[in-house]
BARO-380065 format. One record per residue (C-alpha): residue in one letter; x, y, z. Coordinates in Angstrom, 1 decimal. Example, Ala and Ser with C-alpha at 12.3 -4.5 7.8 and 13.67 -1.06 7.14 Angstrom:
[rec A, [12.3, -4.5, 7.8]]
[rec S, [13.7, -1.1, 7.1]]
END
This chain:
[rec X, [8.6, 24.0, 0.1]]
[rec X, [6.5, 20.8, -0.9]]
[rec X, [5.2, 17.9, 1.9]]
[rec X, [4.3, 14.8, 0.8]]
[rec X, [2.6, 11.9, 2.6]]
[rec X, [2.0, 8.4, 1.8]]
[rec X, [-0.8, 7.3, 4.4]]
[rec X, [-1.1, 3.2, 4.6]]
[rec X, [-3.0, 0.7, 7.0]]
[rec X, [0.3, 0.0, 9.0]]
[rec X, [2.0, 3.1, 9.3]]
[rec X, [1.6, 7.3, 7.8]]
[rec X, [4.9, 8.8, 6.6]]
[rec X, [5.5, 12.1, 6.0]]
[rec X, [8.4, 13.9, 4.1]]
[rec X, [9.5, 17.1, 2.7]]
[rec X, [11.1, 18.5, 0.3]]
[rec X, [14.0, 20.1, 2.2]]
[rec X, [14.8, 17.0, 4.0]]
[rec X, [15.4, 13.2, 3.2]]
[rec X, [14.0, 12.5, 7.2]]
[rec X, [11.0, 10.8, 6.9]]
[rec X, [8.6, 11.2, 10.4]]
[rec X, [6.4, 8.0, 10.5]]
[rec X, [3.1, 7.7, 12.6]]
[rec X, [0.7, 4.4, 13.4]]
[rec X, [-1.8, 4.2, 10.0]]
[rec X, [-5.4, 3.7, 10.0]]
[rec X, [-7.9, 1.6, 8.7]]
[rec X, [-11.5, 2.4, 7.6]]
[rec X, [-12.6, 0.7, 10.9]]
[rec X, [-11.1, 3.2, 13.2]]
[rec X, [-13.9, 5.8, 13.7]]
[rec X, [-14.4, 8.9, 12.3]]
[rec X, [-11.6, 8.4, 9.3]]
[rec X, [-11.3, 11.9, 8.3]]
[rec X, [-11.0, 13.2, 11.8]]
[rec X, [-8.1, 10.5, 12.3]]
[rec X, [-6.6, 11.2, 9.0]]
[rec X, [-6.4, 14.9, 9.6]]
[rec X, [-5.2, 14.1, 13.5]]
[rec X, [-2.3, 11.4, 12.0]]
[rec X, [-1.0, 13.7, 9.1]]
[rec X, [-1.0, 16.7, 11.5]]
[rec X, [1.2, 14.4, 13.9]]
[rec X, [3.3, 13.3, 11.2]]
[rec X, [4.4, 16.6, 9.7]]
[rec X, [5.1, 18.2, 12.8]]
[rec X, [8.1, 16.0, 13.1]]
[rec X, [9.6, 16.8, 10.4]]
[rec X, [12.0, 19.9, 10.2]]
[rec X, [10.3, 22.1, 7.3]]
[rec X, [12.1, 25.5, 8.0]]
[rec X, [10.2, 28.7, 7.6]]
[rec X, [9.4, 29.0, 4.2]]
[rec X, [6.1, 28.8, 2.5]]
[rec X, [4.3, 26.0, 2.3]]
[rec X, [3.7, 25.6, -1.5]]
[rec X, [1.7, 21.7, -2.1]]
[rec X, [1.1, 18.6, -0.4]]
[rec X, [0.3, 16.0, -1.9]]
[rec X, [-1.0, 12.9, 0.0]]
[rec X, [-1.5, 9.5, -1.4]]
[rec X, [-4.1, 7.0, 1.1]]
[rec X, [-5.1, 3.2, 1.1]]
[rec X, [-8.1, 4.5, 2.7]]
[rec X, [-9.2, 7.6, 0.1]]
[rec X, [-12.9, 8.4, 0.5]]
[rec X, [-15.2, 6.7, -1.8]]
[rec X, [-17.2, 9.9, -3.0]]
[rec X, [-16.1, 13.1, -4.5]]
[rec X, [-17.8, 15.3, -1.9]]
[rec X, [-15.8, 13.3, 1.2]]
[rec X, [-13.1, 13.8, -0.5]]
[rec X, [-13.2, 18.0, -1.0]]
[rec X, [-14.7, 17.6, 2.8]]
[rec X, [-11.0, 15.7, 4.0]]
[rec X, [-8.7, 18.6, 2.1]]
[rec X, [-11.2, 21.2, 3.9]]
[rec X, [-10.0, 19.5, 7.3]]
[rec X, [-6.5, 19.4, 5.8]]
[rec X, [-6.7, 22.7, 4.8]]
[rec X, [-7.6, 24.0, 8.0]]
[rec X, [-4.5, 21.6, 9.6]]
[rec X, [-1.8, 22.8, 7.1]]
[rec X, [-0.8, 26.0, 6.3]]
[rec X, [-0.4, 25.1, 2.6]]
[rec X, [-1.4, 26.9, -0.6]]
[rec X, [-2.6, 23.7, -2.5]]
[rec X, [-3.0, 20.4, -1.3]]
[rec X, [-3.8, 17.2, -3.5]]
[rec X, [-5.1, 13.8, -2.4]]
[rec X, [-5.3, 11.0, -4.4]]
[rec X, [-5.1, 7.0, -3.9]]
[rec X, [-1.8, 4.8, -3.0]]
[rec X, [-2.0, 3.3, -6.4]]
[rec X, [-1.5, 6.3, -8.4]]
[rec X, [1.6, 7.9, -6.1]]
[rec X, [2.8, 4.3, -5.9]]
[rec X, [2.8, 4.4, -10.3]]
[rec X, [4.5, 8.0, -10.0]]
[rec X, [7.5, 6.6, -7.4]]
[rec X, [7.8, 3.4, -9.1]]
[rec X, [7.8, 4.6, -13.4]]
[rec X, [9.7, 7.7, -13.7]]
[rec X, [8.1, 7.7, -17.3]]
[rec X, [4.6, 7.6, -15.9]]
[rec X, [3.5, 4.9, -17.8]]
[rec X, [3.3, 0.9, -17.5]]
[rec X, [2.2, -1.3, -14.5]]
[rec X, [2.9, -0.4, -11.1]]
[rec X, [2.4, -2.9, -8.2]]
[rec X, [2.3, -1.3, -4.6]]
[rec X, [2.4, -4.6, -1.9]]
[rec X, [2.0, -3.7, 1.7]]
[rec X, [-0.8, -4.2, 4.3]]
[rec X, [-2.6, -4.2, 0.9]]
[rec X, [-2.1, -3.8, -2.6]]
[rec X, [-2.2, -0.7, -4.9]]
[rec X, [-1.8, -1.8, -8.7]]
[rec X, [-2.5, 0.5, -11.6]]
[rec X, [-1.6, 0.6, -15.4]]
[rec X, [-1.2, 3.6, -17.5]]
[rec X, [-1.1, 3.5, -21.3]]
[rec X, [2.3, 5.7, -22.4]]
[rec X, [0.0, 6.1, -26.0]]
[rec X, [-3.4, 6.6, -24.7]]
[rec X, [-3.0, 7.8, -21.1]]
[rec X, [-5.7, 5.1, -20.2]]
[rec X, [-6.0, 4.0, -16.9]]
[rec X, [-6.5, 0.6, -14.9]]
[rec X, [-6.8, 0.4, -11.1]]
[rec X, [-6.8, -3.2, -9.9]]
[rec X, [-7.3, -4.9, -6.8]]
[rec X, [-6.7, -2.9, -3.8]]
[rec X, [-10.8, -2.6, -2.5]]
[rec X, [-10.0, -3.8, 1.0]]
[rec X, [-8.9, -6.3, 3.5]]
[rec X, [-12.6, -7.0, 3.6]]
[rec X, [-13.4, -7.9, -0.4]]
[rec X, [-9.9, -7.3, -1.8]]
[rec X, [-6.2, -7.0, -1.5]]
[rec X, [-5.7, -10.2, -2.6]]
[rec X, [-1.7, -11.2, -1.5]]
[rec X, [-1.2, -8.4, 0.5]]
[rec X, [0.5, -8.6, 4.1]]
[rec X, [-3.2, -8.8, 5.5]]
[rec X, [-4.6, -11.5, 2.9]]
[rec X, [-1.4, -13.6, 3.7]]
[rec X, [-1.0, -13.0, 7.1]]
[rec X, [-5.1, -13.9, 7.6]]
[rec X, [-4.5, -17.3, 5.2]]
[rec X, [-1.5, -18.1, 8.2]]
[rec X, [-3.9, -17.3, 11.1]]
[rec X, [-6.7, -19.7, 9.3]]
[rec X, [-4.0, -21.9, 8.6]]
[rec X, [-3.2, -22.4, 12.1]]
[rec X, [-7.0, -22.7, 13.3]]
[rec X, [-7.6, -25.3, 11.0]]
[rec X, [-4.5, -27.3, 12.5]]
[rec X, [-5.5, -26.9, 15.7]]
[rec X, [-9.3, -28.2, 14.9]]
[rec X, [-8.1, -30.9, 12.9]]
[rec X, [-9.2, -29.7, 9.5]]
[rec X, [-5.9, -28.8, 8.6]]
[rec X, [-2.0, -30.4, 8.7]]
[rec X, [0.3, -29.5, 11.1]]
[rec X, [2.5, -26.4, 10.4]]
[rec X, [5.3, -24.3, 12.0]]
[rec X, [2.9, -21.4, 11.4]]
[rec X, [1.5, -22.2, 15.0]]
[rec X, [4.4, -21.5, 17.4]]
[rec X, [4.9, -18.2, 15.0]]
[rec X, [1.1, -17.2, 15.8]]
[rec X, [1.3, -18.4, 19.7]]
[rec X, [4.4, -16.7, 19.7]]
[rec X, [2.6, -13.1, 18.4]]
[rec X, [-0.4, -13.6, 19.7]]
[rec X, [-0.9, -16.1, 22.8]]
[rec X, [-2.2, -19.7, 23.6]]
[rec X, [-3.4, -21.4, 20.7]]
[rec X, [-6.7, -22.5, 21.9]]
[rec X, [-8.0, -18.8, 22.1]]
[rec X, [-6.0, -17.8, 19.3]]
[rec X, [-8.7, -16.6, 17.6]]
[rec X, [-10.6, -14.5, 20.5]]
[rec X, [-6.9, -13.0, 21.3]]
[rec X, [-6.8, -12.0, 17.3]]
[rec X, [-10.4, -10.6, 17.3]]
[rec X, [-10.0, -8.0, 20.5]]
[rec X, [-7.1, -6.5, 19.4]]
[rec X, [-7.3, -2.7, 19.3]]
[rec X, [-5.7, -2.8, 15.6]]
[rec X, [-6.3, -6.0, 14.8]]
[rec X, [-6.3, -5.5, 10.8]]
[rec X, [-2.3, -4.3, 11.7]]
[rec X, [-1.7, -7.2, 13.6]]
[rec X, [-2.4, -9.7, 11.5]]
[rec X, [-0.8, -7.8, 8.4]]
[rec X, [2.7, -8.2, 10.6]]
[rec X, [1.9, -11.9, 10.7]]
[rec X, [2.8, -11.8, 7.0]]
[rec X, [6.4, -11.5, 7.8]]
[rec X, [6.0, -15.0, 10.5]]
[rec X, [4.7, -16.7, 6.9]]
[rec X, [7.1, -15.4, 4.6]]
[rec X, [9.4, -16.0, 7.0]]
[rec X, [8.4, -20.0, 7.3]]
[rec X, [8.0, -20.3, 4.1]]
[rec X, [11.5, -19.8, 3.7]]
[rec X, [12.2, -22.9, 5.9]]
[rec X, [10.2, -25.1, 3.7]]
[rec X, [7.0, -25.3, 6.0]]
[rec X, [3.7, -27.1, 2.9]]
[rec X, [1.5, -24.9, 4.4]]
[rec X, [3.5, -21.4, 4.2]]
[rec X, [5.0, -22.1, 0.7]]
[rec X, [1.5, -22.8, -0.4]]
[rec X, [-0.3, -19.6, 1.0]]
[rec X, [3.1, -17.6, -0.2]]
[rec X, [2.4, -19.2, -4.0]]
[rec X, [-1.0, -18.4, -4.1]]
[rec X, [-0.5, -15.0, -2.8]]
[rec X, [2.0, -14.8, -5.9]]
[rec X, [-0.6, -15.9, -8.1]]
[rec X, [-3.1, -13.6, -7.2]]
[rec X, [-0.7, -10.6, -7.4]]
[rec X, [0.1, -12.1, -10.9]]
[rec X, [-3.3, -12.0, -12.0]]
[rec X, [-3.4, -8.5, -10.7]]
[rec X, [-0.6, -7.3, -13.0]]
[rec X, [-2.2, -9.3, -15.9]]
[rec X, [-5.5, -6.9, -15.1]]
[rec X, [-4.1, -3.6, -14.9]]
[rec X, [-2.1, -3.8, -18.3]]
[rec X, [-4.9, -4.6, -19.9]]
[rec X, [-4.8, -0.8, -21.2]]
[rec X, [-1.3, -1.4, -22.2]]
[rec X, [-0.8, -2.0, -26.1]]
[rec X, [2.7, -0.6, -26.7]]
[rec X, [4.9, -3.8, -26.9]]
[rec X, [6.4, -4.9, -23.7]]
[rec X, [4.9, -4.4, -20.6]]
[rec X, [6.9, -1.9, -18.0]]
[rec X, [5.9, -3.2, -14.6]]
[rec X, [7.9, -2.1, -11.0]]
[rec X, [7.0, -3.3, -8.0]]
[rec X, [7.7, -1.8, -4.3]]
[rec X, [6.2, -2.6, -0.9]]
[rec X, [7.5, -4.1, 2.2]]
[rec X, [5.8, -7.4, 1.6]]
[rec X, [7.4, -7.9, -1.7]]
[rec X, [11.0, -6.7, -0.6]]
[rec X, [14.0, -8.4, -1.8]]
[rec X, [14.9, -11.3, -0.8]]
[rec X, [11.4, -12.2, 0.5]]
[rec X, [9.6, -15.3, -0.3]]
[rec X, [6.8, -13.7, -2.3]]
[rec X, [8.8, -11.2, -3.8]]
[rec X, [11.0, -14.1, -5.3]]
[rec X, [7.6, -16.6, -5.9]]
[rec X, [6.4, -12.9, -8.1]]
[rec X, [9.5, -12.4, -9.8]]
[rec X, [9.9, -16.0, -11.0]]
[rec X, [5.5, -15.8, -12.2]]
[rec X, [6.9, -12.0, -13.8]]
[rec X, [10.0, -13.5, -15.3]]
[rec X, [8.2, -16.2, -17.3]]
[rec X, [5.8, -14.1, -19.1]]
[rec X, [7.7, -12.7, -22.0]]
[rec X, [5.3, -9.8, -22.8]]
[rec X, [6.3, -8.4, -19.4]]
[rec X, [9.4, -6.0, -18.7]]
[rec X, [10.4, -6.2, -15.2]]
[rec X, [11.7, -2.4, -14.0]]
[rec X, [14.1, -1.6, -10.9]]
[rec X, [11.4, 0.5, -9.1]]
[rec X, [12.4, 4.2, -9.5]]
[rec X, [11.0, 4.9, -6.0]]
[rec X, [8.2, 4.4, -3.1]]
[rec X, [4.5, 5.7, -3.0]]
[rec X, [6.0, 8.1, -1.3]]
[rec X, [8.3, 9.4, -3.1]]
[rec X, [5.7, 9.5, -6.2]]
[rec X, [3.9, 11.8, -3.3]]
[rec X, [6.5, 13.7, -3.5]]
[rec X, [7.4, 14.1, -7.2]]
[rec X, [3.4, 15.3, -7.9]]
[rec X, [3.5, 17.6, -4.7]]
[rec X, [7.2, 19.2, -6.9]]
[rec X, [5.9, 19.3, -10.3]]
[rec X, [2.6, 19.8, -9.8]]
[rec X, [1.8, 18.1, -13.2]]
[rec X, [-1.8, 15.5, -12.6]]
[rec X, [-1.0, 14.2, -16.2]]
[rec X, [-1.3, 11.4, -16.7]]
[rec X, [-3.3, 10.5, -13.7]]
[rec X, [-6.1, 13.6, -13.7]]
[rec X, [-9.0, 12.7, -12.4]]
[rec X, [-7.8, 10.7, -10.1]]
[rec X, [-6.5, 13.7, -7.7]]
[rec X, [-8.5, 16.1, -6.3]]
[rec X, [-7.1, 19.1, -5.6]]
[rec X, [-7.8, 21.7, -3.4]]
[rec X, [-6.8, 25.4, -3.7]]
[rec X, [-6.5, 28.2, -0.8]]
[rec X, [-9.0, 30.9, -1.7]]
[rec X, [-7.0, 34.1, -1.7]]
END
């Protein structure tokens, strides 16, 4: 039996190998204490919901918006997993790489992960060379993620109510989520998860922008633009003709404002490729925990081994 688990800033989710069922669990982000602790506490929780049978636990591989930095915190986290799961291996590695692996069957191309934030990584099919891009945070990065946009909204609304910006139906959306406009800003700043919060504003914006509200198309385009540039980045080490890129994410789903705002920036550029995606982060979670194959993402997962 194989687990896999795709751990974002919203929300952790869990699956195995026996089961479709996917157990979900609130996510975390790097402000919420002792991460490693939480993880461990959060995965735990998740795979205890799902029905896994008796057999042995073979691999689980885990894929996390909020993978340590360092090599040594890293080995330290699958220590605490290993201790949480009864599993012979388990592998962790970054969002962006189980996104590529659920999105390109092939394992190769540009794969574009949007949710609270944004997990983009090209892989060259000739040279197996690697580009990670964007995706360092809701404080420096994630540029047109469900944070970044739902933050512009917030700041959107503020500046309406201060006069330095126009009027917008953004502001009965945020007093609607989040309280009285004049202390909409002190009601966003105490919130327990407040990096969560504002990431499910996205959906108020994407939402308005639908309706035709300036200041929502405008944040929705410039989100696109920046998740454009993003895609541009990673297939940088891509040299093999057209460009295979799939996106997923529940900020870019179909029918959404900036999924359609993307797909008209993808559908211009002729060196691109647009791809159905072949799956979610975590099914790519799943696929590496099945074939236990690291090619053609290696050093990018660190592995960790029961000793005998």
């Amino acid at each position: 039996m194989h687990l896999a688990v795709d751990g974002g800033q919203s929300q952790i989710r869990a699956r195995s190998s026996q089961s479709p069922h996917v157990a979900t669990v609130p996510g975390l982000s790097r402000l919420e204490g002792d991460l490693t602790a939480a993880l461990v506490a959060r995965v735990a929780q998740a795979t205890a919901q799902l029905a896994v049978g008796t057999g042995p636990l073979e691999r689980v591989a885990l894929g996390l918006s909020t993978l340590p930095e360092h090599h040594e915190a890293r080995l330290d986290l699958l220590e605490a997993l290993g201790e949480a799961l009864p599993a012979a291996e388990i592998w962790v590695t970054g969002d962006a790489v189980t996104g590529h692996a659920g999105a390109l069957a092939e394992r190769h191309g540009v794969s574009l992960t949007v949710g609270t934030g944004v997990a983009c990584i090209g892989v060259s099919r000739i040279t197996g060379a690697r580009s990670k891009v964007n995706g360092d945070g809701f404080l420096l990065g994630d540029a047109g993620g469900a944070f970044w946009i739902g933050r512009h909204g917030l700041a959107a609304v503020i500046r309406a109510s201060d006069g330095r910006g126009e009027a917008t139906a953004l502001t009965a959306a945020a007093v609607g989520r989040f309280g009285e406009q004049e202390d909409l800003a002190a009601h966003v700043h105490s919130r327990a998860r407040a990096v969560n919060d504002i990431a499910h504003f996205a959906a108020e914006v994407q939402a308005t922008a639908l309706t035709g509200d300036p200041v929502a198309v405008a944040i929705i385009a410039q989100a696109a633009d920046e998740l454009m540039l993003t895609i541009r980045a990673a297939a940088r080490v891509i040299d093999e003709g057209a460009i295979p890129v799939a996106m997923s994410g529940r900020a870019v789903a179909a029918g959404s404002a900036l999924h359609d705002a993307l797909v008209a920036r993808i559908e211009a550029d002729a060196a691109i490729e647009l791809l159905d995606s072949a799956g979610t982060p975590l099914d790519g979670a799943l696929r590496l925990a099945i074939d236990g194959e690291v090619h053609p993402y290696g050093d990018a997962i660190t592995r960790w081994r029961r000793p005998e």
